[in-house]
PDB file with SEQRES, HELIX, SHEET and CRYST1 records, atoms N, CA, C and O in Angstrom:
SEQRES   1 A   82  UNK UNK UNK UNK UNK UNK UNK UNK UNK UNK UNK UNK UNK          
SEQRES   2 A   82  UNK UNK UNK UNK UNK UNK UNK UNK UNK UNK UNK UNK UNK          
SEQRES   3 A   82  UNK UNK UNK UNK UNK UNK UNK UNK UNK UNK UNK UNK UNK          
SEQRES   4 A   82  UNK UNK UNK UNK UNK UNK UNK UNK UNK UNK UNK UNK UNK          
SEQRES   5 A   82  UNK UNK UNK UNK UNK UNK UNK UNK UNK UNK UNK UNK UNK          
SEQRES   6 A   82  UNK UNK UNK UNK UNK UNK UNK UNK UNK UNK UNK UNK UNK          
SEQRES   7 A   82  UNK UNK UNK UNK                                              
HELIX    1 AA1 UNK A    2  UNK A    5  1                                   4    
HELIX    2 AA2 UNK A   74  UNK A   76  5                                   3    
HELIX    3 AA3 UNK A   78  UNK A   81  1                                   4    
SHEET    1 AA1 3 UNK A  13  UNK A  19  0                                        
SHEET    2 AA1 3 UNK A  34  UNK A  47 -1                                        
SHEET    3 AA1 3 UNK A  50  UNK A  63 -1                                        
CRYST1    1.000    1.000    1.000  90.00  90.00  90.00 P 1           1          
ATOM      1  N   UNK A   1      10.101  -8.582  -0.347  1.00  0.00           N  
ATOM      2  CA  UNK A   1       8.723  -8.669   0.079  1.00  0.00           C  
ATOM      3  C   UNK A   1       8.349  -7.460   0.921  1.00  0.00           C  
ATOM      4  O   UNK A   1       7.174  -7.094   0.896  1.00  0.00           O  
ATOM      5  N   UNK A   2       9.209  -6.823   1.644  1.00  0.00           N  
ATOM      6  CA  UNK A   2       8.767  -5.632   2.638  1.00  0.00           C  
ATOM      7  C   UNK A   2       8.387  -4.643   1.462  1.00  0.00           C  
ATOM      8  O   UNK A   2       7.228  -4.242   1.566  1.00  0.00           O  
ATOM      9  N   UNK A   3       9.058  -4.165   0.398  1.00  0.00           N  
ATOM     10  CA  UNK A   3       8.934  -3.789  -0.131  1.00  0.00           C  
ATOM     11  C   UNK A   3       7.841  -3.588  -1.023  1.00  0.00           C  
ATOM     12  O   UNK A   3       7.641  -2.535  -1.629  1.00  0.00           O  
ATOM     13  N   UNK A   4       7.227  -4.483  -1.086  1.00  0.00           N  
ATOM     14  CA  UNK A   4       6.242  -4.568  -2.002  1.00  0.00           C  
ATOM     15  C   UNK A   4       4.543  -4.619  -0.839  1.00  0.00           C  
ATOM     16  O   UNK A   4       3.434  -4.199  -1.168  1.00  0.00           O  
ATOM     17  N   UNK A   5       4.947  -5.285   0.509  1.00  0.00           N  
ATOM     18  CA  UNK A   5       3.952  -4.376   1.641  1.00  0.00           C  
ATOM     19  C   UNK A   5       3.928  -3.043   1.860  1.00  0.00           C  
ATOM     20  O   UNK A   5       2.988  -2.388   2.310  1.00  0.00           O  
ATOM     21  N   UNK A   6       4.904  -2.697   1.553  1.00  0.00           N  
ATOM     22  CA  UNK A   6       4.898  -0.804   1.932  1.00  0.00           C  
ATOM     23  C   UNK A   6       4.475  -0.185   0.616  1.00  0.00           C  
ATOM     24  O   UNK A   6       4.025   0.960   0.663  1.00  0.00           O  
ATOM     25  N   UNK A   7       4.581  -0.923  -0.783  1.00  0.00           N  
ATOM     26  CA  UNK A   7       3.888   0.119  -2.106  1.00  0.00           C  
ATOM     27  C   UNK A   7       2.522   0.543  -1.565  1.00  0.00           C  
ATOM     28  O   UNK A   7       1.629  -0.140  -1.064  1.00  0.00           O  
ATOM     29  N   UNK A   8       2.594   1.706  -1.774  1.00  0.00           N  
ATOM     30  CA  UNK A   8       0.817   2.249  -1.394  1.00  0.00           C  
ATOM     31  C   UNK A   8       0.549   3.155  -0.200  1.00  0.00           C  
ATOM     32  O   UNK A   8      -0.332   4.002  -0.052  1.00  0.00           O  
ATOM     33  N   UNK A   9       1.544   2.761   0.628  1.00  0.00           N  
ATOM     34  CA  UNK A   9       1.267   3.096   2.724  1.00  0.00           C  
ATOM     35  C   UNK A   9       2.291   4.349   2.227  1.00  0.00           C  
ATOM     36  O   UNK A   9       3.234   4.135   2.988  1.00  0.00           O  
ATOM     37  N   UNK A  10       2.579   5.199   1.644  1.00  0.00           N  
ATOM     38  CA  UNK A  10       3.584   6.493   1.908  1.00  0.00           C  
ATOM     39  C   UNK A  10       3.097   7.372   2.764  1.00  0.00           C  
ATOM     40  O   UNK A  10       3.914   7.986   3.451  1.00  0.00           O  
ATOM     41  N   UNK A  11       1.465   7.683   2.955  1.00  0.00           N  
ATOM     42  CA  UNK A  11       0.568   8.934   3.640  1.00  0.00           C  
ATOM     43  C   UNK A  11       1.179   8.136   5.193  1.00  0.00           C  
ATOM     44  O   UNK A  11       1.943   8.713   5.968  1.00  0.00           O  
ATOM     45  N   UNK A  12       0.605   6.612   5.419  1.00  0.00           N  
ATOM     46  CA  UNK A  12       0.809   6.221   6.695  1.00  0.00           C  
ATOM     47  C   UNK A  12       1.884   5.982   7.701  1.00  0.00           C  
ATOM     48  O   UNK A  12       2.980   5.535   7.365  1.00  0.00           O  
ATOM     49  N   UNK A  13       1.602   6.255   8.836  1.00  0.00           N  
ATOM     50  CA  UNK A  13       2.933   5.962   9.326  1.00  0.00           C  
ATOM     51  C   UNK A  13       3.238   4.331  10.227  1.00  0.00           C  
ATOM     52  O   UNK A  13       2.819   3.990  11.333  1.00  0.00           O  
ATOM     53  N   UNK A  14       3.955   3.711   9.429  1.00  0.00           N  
ATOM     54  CA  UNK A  14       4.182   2.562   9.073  1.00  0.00           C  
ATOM     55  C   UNK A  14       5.065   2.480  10.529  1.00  0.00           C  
ATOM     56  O   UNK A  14       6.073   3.157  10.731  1.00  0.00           O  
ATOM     57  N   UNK A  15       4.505   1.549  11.466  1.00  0.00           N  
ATOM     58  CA  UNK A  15       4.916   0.952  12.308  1.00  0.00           C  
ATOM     59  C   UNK A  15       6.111  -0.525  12.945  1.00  0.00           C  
ATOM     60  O   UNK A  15       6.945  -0.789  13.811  1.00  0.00           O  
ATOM     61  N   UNK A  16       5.489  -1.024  11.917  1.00  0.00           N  
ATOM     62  CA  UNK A  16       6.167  -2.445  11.890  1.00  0.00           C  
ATOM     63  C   UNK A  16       6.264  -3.318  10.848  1.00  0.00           C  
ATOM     64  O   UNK A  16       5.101  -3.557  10.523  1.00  0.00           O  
ATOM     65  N   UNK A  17       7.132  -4.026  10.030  1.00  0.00           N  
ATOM     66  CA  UNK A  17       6.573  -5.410   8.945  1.00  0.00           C  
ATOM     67  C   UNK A  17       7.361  -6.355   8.961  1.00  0.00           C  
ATOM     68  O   UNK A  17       8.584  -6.453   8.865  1.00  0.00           O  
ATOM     69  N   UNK A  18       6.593  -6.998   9.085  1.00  0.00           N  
ATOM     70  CA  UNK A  18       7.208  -8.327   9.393  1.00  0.00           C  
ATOM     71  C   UNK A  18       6.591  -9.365   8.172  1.00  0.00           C  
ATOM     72  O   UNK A  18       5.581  -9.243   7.479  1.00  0.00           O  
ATOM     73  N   UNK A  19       7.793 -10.602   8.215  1.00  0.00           N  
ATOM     74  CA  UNK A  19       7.782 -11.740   7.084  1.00  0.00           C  
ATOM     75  C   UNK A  19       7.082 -12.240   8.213  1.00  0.00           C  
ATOM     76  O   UNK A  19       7.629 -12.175   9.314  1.00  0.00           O  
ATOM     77  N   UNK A  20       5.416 -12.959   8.039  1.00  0.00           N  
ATOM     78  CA  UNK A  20       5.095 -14.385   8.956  1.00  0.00           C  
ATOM     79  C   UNK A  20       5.443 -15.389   8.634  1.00  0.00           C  
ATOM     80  O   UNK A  20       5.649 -16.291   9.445  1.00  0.00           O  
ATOM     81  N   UNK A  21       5.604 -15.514   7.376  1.00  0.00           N  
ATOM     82  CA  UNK A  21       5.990 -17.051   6.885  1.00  0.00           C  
ATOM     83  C   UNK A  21       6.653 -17.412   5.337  1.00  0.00           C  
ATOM     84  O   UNK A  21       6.027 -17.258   4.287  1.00  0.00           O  
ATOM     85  N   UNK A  22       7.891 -17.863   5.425  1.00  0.00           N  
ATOM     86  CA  UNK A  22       8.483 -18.093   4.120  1.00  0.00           C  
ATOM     87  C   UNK A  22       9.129 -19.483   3.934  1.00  0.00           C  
ATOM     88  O   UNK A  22       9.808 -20.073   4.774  1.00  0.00           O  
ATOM     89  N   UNK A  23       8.755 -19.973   2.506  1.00  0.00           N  
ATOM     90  CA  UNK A  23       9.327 -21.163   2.221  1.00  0.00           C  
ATOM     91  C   UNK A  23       9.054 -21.464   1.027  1.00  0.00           C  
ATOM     92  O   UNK A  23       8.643 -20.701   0.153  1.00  0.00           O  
ATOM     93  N   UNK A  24       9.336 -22.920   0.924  1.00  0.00           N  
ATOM     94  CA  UNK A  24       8.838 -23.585  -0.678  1.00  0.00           C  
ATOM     95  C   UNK A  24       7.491 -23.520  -0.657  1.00  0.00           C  
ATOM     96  O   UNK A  24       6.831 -23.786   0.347  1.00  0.00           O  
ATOM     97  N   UNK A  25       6.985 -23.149  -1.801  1.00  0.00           N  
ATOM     98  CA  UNK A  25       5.966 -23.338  -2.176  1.00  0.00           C  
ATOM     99  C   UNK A  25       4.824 -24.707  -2.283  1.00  0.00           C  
ATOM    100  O   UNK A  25       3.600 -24.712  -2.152  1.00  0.00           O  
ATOM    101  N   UNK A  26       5.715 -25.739  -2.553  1.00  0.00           N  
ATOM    102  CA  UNK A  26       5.183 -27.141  -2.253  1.00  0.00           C  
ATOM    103  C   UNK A  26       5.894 -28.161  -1.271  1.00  0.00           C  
ATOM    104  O   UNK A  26       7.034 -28.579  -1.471  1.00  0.00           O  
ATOM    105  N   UNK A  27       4.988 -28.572  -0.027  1.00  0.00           N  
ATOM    106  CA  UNK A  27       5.044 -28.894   1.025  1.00  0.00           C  
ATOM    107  C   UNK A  27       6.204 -30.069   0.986  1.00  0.00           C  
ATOM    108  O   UNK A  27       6.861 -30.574   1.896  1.00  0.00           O  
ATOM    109  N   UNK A  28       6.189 -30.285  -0.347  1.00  0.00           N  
ATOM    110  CA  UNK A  28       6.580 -32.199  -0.384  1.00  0.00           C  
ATOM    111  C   UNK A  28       8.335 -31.920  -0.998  1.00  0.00           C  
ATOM    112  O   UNK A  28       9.064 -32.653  -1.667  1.00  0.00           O  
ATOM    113  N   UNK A  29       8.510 -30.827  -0.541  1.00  0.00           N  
ATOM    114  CA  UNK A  29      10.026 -30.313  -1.168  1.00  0.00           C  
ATOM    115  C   UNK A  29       9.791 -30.271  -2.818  1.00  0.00           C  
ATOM    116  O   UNK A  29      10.799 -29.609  -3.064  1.00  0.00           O  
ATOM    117  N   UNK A  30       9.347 -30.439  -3.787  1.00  0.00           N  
ATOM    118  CA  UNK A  30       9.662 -30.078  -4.986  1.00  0.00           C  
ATOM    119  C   UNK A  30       9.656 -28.803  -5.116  1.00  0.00           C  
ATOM    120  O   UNK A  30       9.161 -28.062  -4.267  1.00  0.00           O  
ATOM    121  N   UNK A  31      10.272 -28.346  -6.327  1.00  0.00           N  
ATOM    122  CA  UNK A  31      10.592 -27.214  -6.650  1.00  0.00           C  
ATOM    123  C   UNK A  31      11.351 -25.675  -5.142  1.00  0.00           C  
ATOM    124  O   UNK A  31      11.073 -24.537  -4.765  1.00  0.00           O  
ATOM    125  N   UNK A  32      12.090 -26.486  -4.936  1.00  0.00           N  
ATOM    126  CA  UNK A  32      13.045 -25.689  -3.848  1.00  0.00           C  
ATOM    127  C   UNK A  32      12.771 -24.436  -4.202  1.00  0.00           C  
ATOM    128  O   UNK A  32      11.921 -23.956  -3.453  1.00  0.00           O  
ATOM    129  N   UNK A  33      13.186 -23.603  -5.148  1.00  0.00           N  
ATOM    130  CA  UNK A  33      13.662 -22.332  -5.602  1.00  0.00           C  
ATOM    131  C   UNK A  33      12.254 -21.456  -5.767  1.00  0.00           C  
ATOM    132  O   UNK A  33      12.329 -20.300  -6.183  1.00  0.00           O  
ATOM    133  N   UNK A  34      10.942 -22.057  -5.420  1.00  0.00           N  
ATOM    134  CA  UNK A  34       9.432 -21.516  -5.798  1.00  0.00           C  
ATOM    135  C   UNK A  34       9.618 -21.838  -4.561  1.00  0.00           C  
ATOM    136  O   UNK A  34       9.619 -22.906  -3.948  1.00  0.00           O  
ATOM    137  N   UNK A  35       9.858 -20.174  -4.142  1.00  0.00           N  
ATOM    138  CA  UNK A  35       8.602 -20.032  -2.383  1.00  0.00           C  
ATOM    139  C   UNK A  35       7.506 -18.866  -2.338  1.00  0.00           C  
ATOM    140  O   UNK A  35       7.699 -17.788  -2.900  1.00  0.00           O  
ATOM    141  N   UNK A  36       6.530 -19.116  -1.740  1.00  0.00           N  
ATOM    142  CA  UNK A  36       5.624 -18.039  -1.058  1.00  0.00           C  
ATOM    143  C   UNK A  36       6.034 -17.785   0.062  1.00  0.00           C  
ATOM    144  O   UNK A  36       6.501 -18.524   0.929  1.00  0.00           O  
ATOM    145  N   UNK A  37       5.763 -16.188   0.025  1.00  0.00           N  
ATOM    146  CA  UNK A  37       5.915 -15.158   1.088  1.00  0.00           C  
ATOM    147  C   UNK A  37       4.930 -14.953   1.489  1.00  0.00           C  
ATOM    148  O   UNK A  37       3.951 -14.956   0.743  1.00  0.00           O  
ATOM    149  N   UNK A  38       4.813 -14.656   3.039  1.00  0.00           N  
ATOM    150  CA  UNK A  38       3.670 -13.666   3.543  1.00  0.00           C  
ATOM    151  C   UNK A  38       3.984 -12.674   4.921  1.00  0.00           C  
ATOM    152  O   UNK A  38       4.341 -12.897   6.078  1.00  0.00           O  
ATOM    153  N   UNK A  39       3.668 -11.543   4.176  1.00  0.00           N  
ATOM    154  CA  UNK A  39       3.965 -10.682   4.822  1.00  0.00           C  
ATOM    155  C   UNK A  39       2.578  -9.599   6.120  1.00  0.00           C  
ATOM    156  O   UNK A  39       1.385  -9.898   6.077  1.00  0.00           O  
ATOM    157  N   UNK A  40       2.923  -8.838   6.768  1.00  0.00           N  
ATOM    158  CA  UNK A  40       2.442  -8.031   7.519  1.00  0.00           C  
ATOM    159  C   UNK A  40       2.845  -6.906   7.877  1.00  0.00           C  
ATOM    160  O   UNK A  40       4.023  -6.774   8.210  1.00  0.00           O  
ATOM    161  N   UNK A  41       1.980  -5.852   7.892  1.00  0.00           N  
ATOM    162  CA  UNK A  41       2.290  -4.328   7.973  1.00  0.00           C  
ATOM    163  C   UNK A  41       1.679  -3.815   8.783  1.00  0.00           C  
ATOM    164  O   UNK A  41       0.515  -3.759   8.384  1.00  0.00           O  
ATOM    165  N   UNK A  42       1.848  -3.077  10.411  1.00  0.00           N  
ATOM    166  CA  UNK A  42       1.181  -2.708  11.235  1.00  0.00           C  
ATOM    167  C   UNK A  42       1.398  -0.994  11.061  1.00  0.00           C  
ATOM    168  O   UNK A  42       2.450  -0.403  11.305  1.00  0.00           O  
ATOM    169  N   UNK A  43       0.011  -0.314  10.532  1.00  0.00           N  
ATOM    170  CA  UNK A  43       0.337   0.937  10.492  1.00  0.00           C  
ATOM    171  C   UNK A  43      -0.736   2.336  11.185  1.00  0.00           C  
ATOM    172  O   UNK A  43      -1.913   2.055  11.411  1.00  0.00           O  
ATOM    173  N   UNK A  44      -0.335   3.502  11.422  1.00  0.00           N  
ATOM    174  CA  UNK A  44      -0.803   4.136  12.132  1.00  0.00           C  
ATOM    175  C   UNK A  44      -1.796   5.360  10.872  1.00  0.00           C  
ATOM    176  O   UNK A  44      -1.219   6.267  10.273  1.00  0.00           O  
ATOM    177  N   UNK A  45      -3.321   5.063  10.729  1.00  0.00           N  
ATOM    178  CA  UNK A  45      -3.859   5.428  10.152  1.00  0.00           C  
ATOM    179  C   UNK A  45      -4.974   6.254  10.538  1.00  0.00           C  
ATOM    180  O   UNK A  45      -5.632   5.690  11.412  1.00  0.00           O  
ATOM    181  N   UNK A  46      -5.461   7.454  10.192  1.00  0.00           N  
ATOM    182  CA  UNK A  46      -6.497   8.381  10.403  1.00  0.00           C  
ATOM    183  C   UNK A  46      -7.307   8.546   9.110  1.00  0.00           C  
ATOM    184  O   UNK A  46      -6.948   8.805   7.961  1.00  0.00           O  
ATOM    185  N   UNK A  47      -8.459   8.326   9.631  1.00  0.00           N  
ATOM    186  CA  UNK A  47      -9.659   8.170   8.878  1.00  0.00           C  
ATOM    187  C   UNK A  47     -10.409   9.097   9.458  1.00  0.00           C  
ATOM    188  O   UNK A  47     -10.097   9.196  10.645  1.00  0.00           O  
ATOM    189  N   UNK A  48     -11.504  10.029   9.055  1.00  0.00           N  
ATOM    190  CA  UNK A  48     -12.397  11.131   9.881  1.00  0.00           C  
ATOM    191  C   UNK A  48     -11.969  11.188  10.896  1.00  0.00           C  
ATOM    192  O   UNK A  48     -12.625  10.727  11.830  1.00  0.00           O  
ATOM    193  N   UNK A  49     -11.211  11.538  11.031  1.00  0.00           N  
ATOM    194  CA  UNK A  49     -10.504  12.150  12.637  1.00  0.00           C  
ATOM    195  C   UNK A  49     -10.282  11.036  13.593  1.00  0.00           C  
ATOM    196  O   UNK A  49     -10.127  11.037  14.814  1.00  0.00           O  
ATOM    197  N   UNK A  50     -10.303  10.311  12.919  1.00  0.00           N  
ATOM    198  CA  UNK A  50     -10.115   8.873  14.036  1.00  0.00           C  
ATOM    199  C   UNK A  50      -8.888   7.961  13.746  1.00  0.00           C  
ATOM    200  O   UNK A  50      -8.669   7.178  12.822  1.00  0.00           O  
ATOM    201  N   UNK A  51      -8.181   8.308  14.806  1.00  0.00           N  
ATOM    202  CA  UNK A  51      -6.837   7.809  14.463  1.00  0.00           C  
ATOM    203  C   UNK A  51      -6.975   5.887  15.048  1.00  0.00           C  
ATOM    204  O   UNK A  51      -7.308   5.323  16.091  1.00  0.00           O  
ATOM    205  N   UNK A  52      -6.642   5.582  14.090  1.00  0.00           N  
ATOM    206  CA  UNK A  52      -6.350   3.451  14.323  1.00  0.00           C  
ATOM    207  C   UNK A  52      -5.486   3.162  14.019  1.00  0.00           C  
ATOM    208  O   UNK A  52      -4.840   4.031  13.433  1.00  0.00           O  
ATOM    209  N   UNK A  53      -4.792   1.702  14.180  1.00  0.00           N  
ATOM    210  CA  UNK A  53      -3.944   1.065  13.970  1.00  0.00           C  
ATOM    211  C   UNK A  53      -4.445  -0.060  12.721  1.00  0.00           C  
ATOM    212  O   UNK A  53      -5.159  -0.995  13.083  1.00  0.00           O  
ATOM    213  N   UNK A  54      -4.214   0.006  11.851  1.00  0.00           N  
ATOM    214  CA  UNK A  54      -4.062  -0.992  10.704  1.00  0.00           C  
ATOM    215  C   UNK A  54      -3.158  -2.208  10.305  1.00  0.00           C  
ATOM    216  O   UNK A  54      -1.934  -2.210  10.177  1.00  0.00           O  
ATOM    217  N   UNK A  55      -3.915  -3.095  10.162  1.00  0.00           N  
ATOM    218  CA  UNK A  55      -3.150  -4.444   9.919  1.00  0.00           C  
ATOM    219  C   UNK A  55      -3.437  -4.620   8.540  1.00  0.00           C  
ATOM    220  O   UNK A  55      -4.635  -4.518   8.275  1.00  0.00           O  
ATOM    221  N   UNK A  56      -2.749  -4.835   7.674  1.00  0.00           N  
ATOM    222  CA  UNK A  56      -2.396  -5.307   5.740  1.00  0.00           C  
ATOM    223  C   UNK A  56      -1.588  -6.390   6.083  1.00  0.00           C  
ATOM    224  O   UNK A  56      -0.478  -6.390   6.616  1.00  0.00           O  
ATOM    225  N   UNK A  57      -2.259  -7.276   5.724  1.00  0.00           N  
ATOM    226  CA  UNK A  57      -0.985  -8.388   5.292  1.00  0.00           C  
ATOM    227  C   UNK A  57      -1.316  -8.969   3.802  1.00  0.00           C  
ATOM    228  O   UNK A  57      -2.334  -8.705   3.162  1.00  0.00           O  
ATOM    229  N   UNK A  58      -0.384  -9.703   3.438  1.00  0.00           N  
ATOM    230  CA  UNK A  58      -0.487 -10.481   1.579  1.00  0.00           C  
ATOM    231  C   UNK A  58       0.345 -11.545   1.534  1.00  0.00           C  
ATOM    232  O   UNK A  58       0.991 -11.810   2.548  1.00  0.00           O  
ATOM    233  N   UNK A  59       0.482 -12.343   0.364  1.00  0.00           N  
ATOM    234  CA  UNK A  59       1.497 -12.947   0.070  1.00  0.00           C  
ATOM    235  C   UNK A  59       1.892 -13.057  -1.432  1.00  0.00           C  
ATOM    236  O   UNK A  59       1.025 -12.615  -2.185  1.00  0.00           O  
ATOM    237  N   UNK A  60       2.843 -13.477  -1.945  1.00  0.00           N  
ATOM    238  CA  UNK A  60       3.536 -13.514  -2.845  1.00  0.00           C  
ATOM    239  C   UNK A  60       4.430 -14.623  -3.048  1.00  0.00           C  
ATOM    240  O   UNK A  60       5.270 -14.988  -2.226  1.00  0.00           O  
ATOM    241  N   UNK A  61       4.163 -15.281  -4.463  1.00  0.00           N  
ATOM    242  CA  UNK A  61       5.832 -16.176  -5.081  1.00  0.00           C  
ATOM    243  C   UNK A  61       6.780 -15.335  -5.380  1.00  0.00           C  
ATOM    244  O   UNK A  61       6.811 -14.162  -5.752  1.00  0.00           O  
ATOM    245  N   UNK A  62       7.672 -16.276  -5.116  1.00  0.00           N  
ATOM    246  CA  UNK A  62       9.014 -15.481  -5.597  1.00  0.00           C  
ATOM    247  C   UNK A  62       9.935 -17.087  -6.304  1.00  0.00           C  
ATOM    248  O   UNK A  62       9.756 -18.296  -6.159  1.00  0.00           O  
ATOM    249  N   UNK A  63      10.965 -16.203  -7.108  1.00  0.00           N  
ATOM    250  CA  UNK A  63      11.241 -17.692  -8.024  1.00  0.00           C  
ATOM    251  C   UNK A  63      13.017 -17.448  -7.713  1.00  0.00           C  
ATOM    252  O   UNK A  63      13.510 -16.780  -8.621  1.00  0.00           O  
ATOM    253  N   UNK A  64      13.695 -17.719  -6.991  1.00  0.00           N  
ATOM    254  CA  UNK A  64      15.260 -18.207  -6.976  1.00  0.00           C  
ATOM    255  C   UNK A  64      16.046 -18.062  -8.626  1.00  0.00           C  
ATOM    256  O   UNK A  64      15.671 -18.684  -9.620  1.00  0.00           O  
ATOM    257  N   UNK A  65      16.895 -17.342  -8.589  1.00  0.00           N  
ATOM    258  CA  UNK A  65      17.282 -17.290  -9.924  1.00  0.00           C  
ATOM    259  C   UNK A  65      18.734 -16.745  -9.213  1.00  0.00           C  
ATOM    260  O   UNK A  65      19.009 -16.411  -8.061  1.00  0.00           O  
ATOM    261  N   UNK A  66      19.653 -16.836 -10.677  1.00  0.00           N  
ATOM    262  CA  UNK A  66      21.485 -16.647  -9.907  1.00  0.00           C  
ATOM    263  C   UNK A  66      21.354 -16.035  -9.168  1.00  0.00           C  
ATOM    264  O   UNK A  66      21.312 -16.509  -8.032  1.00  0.00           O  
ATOM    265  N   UNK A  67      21.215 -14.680  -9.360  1.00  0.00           N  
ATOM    266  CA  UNK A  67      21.467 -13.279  -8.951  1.00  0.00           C  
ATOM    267  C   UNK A  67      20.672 -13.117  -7.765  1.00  0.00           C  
ATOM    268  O   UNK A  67      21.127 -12.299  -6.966  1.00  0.00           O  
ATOM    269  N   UNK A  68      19.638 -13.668  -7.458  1.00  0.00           N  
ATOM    270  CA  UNK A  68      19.070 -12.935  -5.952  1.00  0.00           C  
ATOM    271  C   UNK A  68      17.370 -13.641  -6.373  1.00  0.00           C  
ATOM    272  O   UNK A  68      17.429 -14.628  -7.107  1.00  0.00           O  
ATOM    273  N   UNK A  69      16.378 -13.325  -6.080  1.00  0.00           N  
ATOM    274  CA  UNK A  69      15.161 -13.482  -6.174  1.00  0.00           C  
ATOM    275  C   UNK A  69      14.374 -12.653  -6.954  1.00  0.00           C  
ATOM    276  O   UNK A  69      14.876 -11.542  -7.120  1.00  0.00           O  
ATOM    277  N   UNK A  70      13.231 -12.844  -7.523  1.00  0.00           N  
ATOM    278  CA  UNK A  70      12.501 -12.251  -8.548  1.00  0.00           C  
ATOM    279  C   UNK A  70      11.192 -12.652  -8.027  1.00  0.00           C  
ATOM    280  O   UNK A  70      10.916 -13.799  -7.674  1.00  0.00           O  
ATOM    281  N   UNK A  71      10.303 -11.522  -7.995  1.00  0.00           N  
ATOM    282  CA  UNK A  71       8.896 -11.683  -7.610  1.00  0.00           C  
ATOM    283  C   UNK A  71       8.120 -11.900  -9.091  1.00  0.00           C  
ATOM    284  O   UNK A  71       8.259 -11.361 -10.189  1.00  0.00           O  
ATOM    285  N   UNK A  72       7.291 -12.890  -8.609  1.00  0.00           N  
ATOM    286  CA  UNK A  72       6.412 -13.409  -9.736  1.00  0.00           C  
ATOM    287  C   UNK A  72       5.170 -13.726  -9.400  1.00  0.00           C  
ATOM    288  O   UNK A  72       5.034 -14.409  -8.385  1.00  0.00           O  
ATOM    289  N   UNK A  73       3.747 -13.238 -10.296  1.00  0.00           N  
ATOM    290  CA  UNK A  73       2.566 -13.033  -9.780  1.00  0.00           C  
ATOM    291  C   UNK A  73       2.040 -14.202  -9.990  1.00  0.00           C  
ATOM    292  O   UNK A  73       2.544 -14.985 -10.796  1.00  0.00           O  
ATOM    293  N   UNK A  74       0.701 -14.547  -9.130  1.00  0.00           N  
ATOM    294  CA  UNK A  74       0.412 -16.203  -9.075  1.00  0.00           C  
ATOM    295  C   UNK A  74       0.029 -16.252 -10.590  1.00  0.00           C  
ATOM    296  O   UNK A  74       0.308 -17.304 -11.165  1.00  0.00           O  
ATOM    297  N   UNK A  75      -0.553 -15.290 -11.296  1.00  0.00           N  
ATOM    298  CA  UNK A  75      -1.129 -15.349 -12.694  1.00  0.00           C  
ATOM    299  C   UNK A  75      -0.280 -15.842 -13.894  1.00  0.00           C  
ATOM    300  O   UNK A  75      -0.596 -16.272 -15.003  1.00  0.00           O  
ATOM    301  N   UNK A  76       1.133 -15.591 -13.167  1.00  0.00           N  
ATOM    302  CA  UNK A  76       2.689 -16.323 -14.472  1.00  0.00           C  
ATOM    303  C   UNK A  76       2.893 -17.589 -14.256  1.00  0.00           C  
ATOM    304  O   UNK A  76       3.807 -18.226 -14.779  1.00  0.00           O  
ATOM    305  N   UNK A  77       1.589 -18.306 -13.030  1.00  0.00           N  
ATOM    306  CA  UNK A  77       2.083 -19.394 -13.211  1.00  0.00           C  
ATOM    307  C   UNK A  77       3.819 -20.059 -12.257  1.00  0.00           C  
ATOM    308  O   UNK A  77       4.641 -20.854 -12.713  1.00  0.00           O  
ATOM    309  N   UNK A  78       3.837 -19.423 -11.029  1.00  0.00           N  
ATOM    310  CA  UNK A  78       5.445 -19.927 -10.929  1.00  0.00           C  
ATOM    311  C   UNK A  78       5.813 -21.310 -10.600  1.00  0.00           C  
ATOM    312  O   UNK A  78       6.924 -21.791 -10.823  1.00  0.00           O  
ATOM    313  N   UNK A  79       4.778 -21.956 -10.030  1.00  0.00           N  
ATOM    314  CA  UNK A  79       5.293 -23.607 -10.209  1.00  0.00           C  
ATOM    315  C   UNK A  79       5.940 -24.164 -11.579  1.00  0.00           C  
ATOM    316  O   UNK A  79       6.875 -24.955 -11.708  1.00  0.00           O  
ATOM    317  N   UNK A  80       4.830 -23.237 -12.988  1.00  0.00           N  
ATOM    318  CA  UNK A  80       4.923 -24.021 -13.971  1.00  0.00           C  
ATOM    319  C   UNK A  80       6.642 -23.359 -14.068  1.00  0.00           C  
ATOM    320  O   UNK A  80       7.649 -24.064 -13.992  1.00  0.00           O  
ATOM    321  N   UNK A  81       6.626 -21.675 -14.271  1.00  0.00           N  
ATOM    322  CA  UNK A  81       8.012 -21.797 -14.578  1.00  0.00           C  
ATOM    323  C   UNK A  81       9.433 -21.806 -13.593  1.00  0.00           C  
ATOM    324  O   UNK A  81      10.554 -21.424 -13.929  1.00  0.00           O  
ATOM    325  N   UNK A  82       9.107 -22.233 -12.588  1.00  0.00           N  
ATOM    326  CA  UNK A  82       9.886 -22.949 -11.578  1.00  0.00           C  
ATOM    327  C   UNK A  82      10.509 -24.079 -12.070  1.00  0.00           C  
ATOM    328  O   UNK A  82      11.199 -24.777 -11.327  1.00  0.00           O  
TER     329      UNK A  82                                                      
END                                                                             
């Protein structure tokens, strides 16, 4: 997930990222292996000469599989193929 907050930020200089919140995807425990991520990126950005601090955050499914985790977009559907 950090990974996929930092696609895009290469010009910026990337301060901090942090996971706010990770788990199953459905509250009631089904489907263990379907969690959403959400992430945050605090970064140091200049715009017309005006230097700010920027906050990006997002989230993302991800689907449990042998080998490690696999990101999957809400559009594939990951409950269904959970």
């Amino acid at each position: 997930m950090e990974q996929r907050l930092l696609w895009g930020l290469e010009d910026a200089a990337v301060n901090r990222v942090e996971i706010q919140s990770a788990g199953p995807n459905l509250r009631d425990g089904k489907l263990p292996h379907v969690w959403y991520v959400i992430g945050r990126v605090w970064a140091d950005n200049e715009e017309d000469g005006i230097s700010a601090t920027k906050i990006c955050s997002g989230g993302s499914y991800f689907l449990r599989i042998e080998d490690g985790w696999v990101h999957m977009s809400e559009g594939a559907f990951p409950d269904f193929v959970g």
